[in-house]
C-alpha positions in Angstrom: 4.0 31.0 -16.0 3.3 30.0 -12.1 5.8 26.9 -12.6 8.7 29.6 -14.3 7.8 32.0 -11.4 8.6 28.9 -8.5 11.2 28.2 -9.8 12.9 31.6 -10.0 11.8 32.1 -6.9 13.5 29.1 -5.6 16.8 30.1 -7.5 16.8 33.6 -6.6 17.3 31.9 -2.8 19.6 29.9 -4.0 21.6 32.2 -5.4 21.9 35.2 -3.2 24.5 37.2 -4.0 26.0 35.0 -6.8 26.0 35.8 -10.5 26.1 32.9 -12.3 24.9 34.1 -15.6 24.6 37.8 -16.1 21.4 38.9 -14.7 21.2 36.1 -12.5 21.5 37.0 -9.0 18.8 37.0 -5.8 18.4 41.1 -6.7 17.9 41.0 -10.4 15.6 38.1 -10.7 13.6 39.7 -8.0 13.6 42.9 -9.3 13.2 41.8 -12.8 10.9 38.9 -12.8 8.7 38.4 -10.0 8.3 42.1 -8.3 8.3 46.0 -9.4 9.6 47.7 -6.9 8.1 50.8 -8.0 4.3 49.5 -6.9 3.2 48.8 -3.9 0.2 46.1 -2.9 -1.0 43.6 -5.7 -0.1 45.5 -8.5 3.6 45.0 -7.0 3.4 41.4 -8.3 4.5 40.3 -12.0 2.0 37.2 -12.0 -1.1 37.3 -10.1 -3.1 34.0 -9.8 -7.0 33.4 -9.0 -7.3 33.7 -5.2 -7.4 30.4 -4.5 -3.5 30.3 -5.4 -3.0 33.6 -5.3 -1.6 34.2 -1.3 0.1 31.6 -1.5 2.6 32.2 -4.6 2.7 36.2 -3.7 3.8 34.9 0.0 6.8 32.5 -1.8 7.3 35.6 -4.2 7.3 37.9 -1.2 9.2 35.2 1.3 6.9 35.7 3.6 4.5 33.6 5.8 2.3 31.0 4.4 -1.5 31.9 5.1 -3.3 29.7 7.1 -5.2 28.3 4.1 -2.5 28.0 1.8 -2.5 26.5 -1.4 -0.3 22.7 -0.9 0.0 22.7 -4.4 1.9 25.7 -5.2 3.9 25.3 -1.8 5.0 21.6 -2.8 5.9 22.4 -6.1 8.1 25.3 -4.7 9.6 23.0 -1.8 10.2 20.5 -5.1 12.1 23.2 -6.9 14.2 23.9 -3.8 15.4 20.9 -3.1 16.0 19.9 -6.8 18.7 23.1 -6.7 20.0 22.0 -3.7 21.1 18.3 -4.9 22.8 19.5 -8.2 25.0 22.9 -8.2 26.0 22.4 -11.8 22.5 22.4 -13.0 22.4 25.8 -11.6 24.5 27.6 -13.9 22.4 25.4 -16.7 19.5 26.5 -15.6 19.8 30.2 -15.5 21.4 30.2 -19.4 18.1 28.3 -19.8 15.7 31.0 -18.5 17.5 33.5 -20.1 16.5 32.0 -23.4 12.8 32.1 -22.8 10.5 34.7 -24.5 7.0 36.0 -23.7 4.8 36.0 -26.6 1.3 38.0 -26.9 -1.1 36.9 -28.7 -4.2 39.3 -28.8 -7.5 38.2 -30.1 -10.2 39.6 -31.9 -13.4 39.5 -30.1 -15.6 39.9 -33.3 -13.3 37.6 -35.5 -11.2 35.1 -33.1 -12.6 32.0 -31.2 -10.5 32.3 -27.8 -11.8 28.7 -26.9 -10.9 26.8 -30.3 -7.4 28.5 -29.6 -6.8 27.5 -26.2 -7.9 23.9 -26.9 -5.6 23.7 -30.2 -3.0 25.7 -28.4 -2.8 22.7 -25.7 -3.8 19.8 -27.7 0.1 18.7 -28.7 1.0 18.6 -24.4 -0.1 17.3 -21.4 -3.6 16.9 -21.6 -5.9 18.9 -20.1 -8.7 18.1 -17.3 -12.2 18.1 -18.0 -12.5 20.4 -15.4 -10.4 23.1 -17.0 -11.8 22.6 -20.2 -15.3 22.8 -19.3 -14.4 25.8 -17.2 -12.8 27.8 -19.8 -15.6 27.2 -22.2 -18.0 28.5 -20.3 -16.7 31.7 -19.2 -14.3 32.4 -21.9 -16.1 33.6 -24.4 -18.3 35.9 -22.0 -17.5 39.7 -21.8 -15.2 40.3 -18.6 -17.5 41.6 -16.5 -20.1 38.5 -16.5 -17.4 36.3 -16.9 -15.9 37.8 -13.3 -19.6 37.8 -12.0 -20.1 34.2 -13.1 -16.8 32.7 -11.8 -16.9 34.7 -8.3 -21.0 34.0 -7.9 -21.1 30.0 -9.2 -17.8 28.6 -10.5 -15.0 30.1 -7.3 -17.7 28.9 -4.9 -17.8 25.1 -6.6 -14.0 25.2 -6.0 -14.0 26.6 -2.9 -16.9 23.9 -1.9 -14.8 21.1 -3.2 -11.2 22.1 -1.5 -8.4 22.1 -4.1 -7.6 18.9 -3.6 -10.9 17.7 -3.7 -11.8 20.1 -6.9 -8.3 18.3 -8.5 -9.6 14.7 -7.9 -13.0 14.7 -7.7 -14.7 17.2 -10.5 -14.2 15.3 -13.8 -16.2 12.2 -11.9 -18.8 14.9 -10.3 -19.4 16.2 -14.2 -20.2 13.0 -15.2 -23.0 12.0 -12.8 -24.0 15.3 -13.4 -24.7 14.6 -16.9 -26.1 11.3 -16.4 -28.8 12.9 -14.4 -29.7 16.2 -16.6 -29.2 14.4 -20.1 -30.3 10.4 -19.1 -26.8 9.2 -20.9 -23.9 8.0 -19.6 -20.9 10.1 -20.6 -17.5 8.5 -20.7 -15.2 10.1 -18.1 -12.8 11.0 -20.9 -15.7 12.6 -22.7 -17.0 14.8 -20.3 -16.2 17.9 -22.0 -17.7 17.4 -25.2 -21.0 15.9 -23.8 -20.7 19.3 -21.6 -20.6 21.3 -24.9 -23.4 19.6 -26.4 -25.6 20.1 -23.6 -24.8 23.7 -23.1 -25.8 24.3 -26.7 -28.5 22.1 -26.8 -29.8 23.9 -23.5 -29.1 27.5 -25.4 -30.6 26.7 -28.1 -33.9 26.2 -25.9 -33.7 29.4 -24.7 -32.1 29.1 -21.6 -28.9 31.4 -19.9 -25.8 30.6 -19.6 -25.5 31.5 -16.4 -28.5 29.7 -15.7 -26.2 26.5 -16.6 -23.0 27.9 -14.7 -26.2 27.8 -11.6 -27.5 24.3 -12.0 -23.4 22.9 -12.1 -23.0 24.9 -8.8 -26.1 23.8 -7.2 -25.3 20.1 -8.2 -21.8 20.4 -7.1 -23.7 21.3 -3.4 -25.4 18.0 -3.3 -22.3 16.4 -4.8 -20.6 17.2 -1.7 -23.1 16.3 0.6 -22.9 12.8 -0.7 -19.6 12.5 -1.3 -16.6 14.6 0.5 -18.4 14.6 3.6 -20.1 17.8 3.8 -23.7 17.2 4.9 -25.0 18.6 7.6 -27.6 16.5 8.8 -26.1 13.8 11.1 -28.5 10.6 10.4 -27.5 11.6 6.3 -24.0 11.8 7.1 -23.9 8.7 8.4 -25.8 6.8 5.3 -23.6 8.5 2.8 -20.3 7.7 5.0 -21.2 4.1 4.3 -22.4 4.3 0.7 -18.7 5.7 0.3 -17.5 2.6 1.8 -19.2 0.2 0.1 -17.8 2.3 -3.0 -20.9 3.0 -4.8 -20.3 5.6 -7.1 -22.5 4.1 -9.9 -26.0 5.0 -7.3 -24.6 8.7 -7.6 -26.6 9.9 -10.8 -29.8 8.6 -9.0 -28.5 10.1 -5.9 -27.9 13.2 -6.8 -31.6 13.6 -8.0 -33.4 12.0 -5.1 -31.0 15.0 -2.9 -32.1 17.4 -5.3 -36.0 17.0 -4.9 -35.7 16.9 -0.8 -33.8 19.9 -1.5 -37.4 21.1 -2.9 -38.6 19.7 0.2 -40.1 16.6 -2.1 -38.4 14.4 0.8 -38.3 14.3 3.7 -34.5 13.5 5.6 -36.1 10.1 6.7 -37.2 9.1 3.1 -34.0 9.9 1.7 -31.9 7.9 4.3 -34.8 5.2 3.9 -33.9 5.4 -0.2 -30.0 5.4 1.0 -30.1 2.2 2.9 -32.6 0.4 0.0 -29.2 1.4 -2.2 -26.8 0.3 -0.1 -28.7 -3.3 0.7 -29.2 -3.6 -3.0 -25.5 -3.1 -4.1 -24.5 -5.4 -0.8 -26.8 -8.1 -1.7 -25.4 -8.2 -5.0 -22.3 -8.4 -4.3 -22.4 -11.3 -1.9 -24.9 -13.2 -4.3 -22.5 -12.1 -6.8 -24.5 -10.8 -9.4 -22.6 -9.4 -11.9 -22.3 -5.2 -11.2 -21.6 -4.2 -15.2 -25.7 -3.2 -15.9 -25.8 -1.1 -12.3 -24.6 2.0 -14.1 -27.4 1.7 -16.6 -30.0 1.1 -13.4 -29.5 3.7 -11.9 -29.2 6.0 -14.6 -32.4 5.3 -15.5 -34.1 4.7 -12.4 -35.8 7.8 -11.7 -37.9 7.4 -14.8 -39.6 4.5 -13.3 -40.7 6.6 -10.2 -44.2 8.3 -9.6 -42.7 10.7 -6.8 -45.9 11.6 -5.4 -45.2 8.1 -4.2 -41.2 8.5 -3.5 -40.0 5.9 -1.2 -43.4 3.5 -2.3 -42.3 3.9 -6.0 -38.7 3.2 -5.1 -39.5 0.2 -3.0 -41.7 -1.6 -6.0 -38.7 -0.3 -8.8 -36.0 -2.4 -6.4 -38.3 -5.3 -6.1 -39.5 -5.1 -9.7 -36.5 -5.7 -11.2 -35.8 -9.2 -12.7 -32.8 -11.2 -13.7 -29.8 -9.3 -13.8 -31.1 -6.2 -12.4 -32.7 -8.3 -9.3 -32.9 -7.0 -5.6 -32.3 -10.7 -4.3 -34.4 -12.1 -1.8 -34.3 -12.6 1.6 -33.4 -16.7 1.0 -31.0 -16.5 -2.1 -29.1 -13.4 0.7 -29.1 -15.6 3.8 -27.5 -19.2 1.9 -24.7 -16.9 -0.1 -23.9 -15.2 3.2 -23.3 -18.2 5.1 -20.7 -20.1 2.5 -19.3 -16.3 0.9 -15.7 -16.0 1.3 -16.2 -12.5 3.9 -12.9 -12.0 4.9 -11.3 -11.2 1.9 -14.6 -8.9 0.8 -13.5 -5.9 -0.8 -15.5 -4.4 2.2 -14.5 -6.5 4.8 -14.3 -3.7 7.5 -18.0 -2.0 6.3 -19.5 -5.0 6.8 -18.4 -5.6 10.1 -19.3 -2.4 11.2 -22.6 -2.8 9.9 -23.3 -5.7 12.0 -21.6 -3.9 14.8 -23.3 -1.1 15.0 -26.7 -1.8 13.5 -29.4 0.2 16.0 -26.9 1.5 18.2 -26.9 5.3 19.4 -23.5 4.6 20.7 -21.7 3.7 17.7 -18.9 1.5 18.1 -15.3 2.6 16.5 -14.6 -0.4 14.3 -10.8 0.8 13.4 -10.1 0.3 16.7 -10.0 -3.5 16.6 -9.4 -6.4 13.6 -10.8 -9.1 12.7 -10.3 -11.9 14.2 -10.6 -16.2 12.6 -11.9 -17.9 15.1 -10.6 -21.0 14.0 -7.1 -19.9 13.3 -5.7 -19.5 10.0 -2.5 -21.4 10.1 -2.2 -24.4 8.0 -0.3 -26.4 10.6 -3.2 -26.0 13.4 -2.3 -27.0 16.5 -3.2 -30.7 17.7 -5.8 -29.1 20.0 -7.5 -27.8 17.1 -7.4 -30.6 14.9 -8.7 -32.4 17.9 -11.6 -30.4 18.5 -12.4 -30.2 14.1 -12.2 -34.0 14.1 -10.9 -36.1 11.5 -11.5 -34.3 8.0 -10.0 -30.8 10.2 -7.9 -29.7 7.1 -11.1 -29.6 5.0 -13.7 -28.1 7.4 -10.8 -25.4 7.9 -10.6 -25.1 4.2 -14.2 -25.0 3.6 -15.4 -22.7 6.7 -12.3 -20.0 7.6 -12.8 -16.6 5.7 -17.0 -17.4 6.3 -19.0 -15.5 8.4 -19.3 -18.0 11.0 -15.8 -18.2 12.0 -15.2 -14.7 11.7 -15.6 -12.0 14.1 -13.8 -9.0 16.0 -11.1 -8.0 18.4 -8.7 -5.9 20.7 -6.6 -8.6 21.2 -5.6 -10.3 17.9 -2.0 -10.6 18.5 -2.8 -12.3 22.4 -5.0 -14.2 20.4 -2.5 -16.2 18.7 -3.2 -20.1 17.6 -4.7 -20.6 21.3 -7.5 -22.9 21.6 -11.1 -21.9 21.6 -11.6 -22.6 25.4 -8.3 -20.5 26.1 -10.1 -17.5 23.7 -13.0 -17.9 25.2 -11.8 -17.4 28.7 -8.7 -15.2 28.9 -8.9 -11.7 29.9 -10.5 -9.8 26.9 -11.5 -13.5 25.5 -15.1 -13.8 24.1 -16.8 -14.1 27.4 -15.7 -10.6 28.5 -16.2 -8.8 24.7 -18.3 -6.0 24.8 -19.0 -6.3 21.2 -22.0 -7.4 19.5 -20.7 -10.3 16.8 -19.1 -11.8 19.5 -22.7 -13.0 21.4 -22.8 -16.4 22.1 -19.8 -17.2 22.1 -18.8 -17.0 25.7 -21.5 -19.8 26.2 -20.0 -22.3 24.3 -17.6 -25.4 25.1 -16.4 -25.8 21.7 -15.7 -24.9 18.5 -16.4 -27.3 15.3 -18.0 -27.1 11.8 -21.4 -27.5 13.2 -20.7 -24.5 15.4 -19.7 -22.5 13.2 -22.5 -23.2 10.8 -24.9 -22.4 13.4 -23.4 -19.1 14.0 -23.2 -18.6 10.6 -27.0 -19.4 10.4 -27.9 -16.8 12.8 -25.5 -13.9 11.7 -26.9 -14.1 8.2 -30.3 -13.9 9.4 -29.5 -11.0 11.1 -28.3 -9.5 7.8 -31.7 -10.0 6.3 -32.6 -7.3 9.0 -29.6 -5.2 9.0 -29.5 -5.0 4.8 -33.3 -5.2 5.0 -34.9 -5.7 1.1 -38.1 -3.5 0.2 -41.2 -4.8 2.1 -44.6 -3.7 -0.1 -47.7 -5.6 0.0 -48.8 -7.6 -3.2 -51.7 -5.4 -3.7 -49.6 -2.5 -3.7 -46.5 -3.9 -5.8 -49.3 -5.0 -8.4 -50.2 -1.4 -8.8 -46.5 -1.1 -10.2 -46.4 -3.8 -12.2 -45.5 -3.1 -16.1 -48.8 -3.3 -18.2 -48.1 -4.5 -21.9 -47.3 -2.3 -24.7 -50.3 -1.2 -25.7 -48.6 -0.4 -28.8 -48.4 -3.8 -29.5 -50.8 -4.6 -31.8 -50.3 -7.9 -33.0 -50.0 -11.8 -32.2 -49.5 -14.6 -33.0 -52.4 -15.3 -35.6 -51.2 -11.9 -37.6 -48.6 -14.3 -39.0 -50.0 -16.8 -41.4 -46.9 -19.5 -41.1 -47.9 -19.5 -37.8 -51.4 -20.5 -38.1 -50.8 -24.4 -37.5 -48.5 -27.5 -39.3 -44.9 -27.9 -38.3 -43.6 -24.5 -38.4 -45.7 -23.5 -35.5 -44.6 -26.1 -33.7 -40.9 -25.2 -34.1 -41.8 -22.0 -33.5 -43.3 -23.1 -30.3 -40.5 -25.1 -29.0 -38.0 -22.5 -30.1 -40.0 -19.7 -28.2 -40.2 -21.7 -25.0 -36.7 -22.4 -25.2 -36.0 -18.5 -25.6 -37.5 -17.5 -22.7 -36.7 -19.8 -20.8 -32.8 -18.4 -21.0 -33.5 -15.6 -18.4 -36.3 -14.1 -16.6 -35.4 -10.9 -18.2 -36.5 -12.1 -21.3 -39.7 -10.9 -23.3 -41.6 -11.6 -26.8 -42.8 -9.2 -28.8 -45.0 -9.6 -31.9 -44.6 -6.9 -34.8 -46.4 -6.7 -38.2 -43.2 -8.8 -39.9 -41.3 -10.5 -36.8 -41.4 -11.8 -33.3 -38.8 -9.8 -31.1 -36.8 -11.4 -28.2 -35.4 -8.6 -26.1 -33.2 -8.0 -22.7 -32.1 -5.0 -23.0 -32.8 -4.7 -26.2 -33.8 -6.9 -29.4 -30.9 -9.7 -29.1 -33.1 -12.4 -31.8 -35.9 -11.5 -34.0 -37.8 -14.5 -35.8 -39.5 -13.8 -39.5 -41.8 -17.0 -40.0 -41.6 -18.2 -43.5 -43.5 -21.4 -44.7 -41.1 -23.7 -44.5 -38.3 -22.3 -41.8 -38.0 -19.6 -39.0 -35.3 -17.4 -40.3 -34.0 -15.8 -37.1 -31.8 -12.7 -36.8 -29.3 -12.9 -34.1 -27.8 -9.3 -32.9 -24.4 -10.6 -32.9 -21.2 -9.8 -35.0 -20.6 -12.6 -37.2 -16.9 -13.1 -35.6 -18.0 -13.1 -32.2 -20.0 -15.8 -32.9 -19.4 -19.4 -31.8 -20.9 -21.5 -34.7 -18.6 -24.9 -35.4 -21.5 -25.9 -37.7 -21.6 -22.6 -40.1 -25.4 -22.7 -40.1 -25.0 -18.8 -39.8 -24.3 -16.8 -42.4 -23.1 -12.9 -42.5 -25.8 -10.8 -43.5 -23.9 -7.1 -42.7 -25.2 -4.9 -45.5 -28.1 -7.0 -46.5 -31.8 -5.5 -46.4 -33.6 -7.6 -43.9 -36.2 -8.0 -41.3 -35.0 -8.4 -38.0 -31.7 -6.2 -35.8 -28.1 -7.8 -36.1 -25.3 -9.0 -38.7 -26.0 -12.4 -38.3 -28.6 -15.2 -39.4 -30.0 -18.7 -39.3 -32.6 -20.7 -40.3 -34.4 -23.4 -38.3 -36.3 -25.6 -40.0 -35.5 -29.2 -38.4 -35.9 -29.6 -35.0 -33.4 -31.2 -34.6 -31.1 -28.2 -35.2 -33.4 -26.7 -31.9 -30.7 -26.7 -29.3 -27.7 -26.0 -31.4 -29.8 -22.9 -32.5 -30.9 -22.1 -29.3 -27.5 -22.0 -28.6 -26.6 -19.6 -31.2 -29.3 -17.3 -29.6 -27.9 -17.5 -26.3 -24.3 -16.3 -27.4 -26.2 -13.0 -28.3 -28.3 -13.0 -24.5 -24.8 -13.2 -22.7 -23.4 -11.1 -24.4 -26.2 -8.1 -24.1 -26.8 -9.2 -20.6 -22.6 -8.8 -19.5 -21.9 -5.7 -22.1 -19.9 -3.1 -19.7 -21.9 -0.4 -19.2 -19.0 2.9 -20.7 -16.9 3.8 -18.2 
């Protein structure tokens, strides 16, 4: 209906006084399609929008002014429809017999008998398909009687909009629904599930006894600290500041956890300190990551789940052990794996090459420094064909240390005067005007007091800048009498050991079992054993080998598909369907030690593939 309206409002422009087709003219489609000219105000208008459209189209319909806030969206698809009629005057002609074809059909429902959302989503299931975002708003208010539904949209649902900005609202919701989700139901929705995980919540929630517009509350109130975090809307400027660079480093996954941790200071359960302390423990842990290059696919499920670990009569002291409890995989790394990566890591063609400058830049400044305003700068220049000066002054093997050292931290730094810059030597960009002795800048310390410029230079600088990072992307510092306090205790639902399994008592096939165990865990930190009443469990995540001693052999269960399975030998065999001891399709059993490694191997396939499964996206 809005796009039919534009686009007779376009044409009745375009046509003026012309009468193409019969009934087509600026007069009669005025007149007849978007206006009564026997009412006056609002009810003057043949299509009325919600108001965040609504001025807009009545001002096109009208041809008067655009408001000040007007809706882009409606205007650019007008301006489209314009200049679409302007380019083609036979399409004209074929567009009026086109709209004259067009019928309006209404279809009246049965409150007591008809489900108005069932129709709606069958109604548009066969075209373009719909956002989450409509189709979670139209279930809940749709089914409500008119007068809560109005109360509910203007109260909770307009405001959300309104709090987002269209465009914002457009782009934004469907991913804002989603960490939403996470945090109220602990599970990870795919973004092109949103909707129904939405429906079973609300039902799930209703069926507890709570409101609906108790729900329609706790979206609105999520989609406050939503924008807080993320379009730039809080208020207090130390916050702002954090969640500016979270945005930069693209964290998005930390957003579930976030969102929480904003909604208990909220509650005053935080101070503003304690969250920005918990905001730059995330951003150092998803930084240190990435430069050690730990692989990012289990931080969705870390931070999902991270607020179950936390004793929040303890906040930021319960967050600080989590970080530094996490093994493996999941690690916070430490200060000495951070400082080595950052020395040799290619930094210049960082997905966040400009956050991480500014970091540096500005860390403990009041007066923050505009990093847009200059680029970075290779010390050492980037052209293949150096100069002889330089290949002077990099010795012999210059093509390799250039090679080995150019995109590193050492050799890279910021400028004004990039382009003045040029190929010169390091004595000329030391010394010009705006060269490295005059800089202002921070990153470029120390290098107005030095004569030249060489691998063992820029290793030394490279030394010092990543201890510096240490500092500026500081890890979690708890004593070990406090961290031991949040140390794991073992199941205490774990019952059995190892002499509740009699073919493990002693004789050969407790030695295998001994060698194969040590093996096992020695795959990964992240590893654990487990003894149950008929197997030994071997988990990651989750159960990824389970061994069921027998007198002569360990049959071991592998939780892997049999045809994702590397196995050149065939010692596995499919088991899908078969009643058996142990998690997964697959099996083996080791009863020669000789077979350990190959085995082991097996196992391992089943590790990796646990330990780099995509969290859903």
């Amino acid at each position: 209906m809005t796009s039919v309206t534009l686009l007779l409002a376009a044409l009745s422009r375009k046509l003026g006084d012309k009468e193409p087709v019969d009934g087509f003219s600026f007069k009669k489609i005025r007149n007849r399609y978007l206006l009564d000219p026997d009412e006056s105000g609002e009810r003057a208008y043949k299509l009325l929008l919600s108001k965040t459209d609504r001025t807009t189209l009545n001002a096109l319909v009208s041809q008067d002014e655009l408001p000040n806030a007007f809706s882009r969206r409606v205007s650019d698809n007008f301006s489209m429809f314009e200049l679409w009629l302007g380019q083609d005057e036979v399409a004209v002609t074929e567009i009026c017999q086109g709209l004259a074809k067009l019928m309006i059909v209404d279809v009246a429902l049965s409150r007591e008998y008809d489900n108005p959302q069932l129709i709606f989503e069958s109604m548009n299931s066969t075209g373009k398909e719909l956002s989450q975002a409509d189709l979670i708003r139209n279930f809940v208010l749709m089914g409500l009687e008119p007068k809560l539904q109005t109360r509910l949209y203007e109260n909770y649902w307009r405001r959300m909009e309104e709090g987002f900005g269209q465009e914002a609202y457009a782009s934004h919701f469907d991913g804002f629904m989603r960490h939403y989700l996470t945090v109220v139901t602990g599970a990870i929705p795919r973004l092109d599930d949103v909707y129904d995980a939405y429906k079973s919540y609300s039902h799930e929630q209703i069926t507890l006894g709570r409101e609906i517009e108790d729900l329609v509350c706790e979206v609105w109130e999520f989609s406050r600290y939503y924008s807080a975090l993320v379009l730039s809307q809080e208020k207090d400027p130390q916050l702002a500041i954090g969640f500016k660079d979270l945005r930069e480093l693209k964290v998005d996954v930390a957003y579930p956890f976030l969102l929480e941790v904003y909604r208990d200071y909220t509650k005053e359960v935080l101070t503003s300190n304690e969250v920005l302390d918990i905001v730059r423990l995330v951003e150092a842990y998803v930084f240190r990551r990435a430069i050690c290059a730990v692989p990012t696919n289990s931080l969705n499920k870390t931070f999902a789940t991270f607020t179950k670990e936390l004793k929040k009569d303890r906040y930021l002291e319960s967050v600080q052990a989590h970080f530094l409890n996490m093994k493996s995989y999941r690690r916070f790394p430490r200060d000495e794996e951070f400082i080595a990566r950052m020395q040799d890591r290619d930094l210049y063609n960082f997905r966040s090459r400009t956050y991480w400058l500014r970091k540096f830049e500005n860390f403990g400044r009041k007066e923050r420094v505009q990093v847009d305003d200059y680029t970075i700068e290779h010390i050492m220049p980037q052209n293949e064909k150096l100069p002889i000066s330089w290949q002077s002054a990099l010795g012999p093997d210059w093509a390799a240390v250039q090679e080995r050292w150019l995109h590193t931290l050492g050799n890279l730094t910021l400028t004004g005067y990039n382009s003045e810059y040029s190929d010169k030597s390091f004595l000329d960009k030391r010394d010009m005007k705006g060269g490295f002795s005059d800089s202002p800048l921070r990153v470029n310390q120390g290098l107005g007091q030095l004569t030249d410029w060489n691998e063992s230079t820029i290793k030394k600088r490279a030394e010092r800048m990543a201890e510096q990072a240490a500092t500026v992307w500081a890890a979690p510092n708890l004593t070990a009498d406090i961290l031991e306090t949040y140390q794991v205790p073992a199941s205490a639902d774990n019952e059995y050991d190892i002499d509740d399994h009699p073919h493990l008592r002693g004789g050969k096939i407790r030695e295998l079992f001994d060698q194969f165990r040590r093996e096992v865990q020695a795959l990964d930190p992240c590893v654990s054993e487990q003894f149950l009443k008929l197997y030994v469990a071997y988990k990651a995540e989750t159960n990824f080998a389970d061994v069921v001693p027998q007198a002569k052999a360990l049959r071991i269960s592998i939780n892997i598909e049999p045809y994702e399975l590397t196995d050149p030998r065939k010692l596995a065999v499919d088991v899908t369907g078969v009643g058996r001891w142990g998690n997964g399709n697959t099996e083996v059993k080791l009863s020669d030690p000789a077979d350990l490694a190959y085995v082991v191997g097996l196992v391992r396939q089943a590790l990796d593939r646990q330990l780099s499964a995509s969290d859903a996206e």
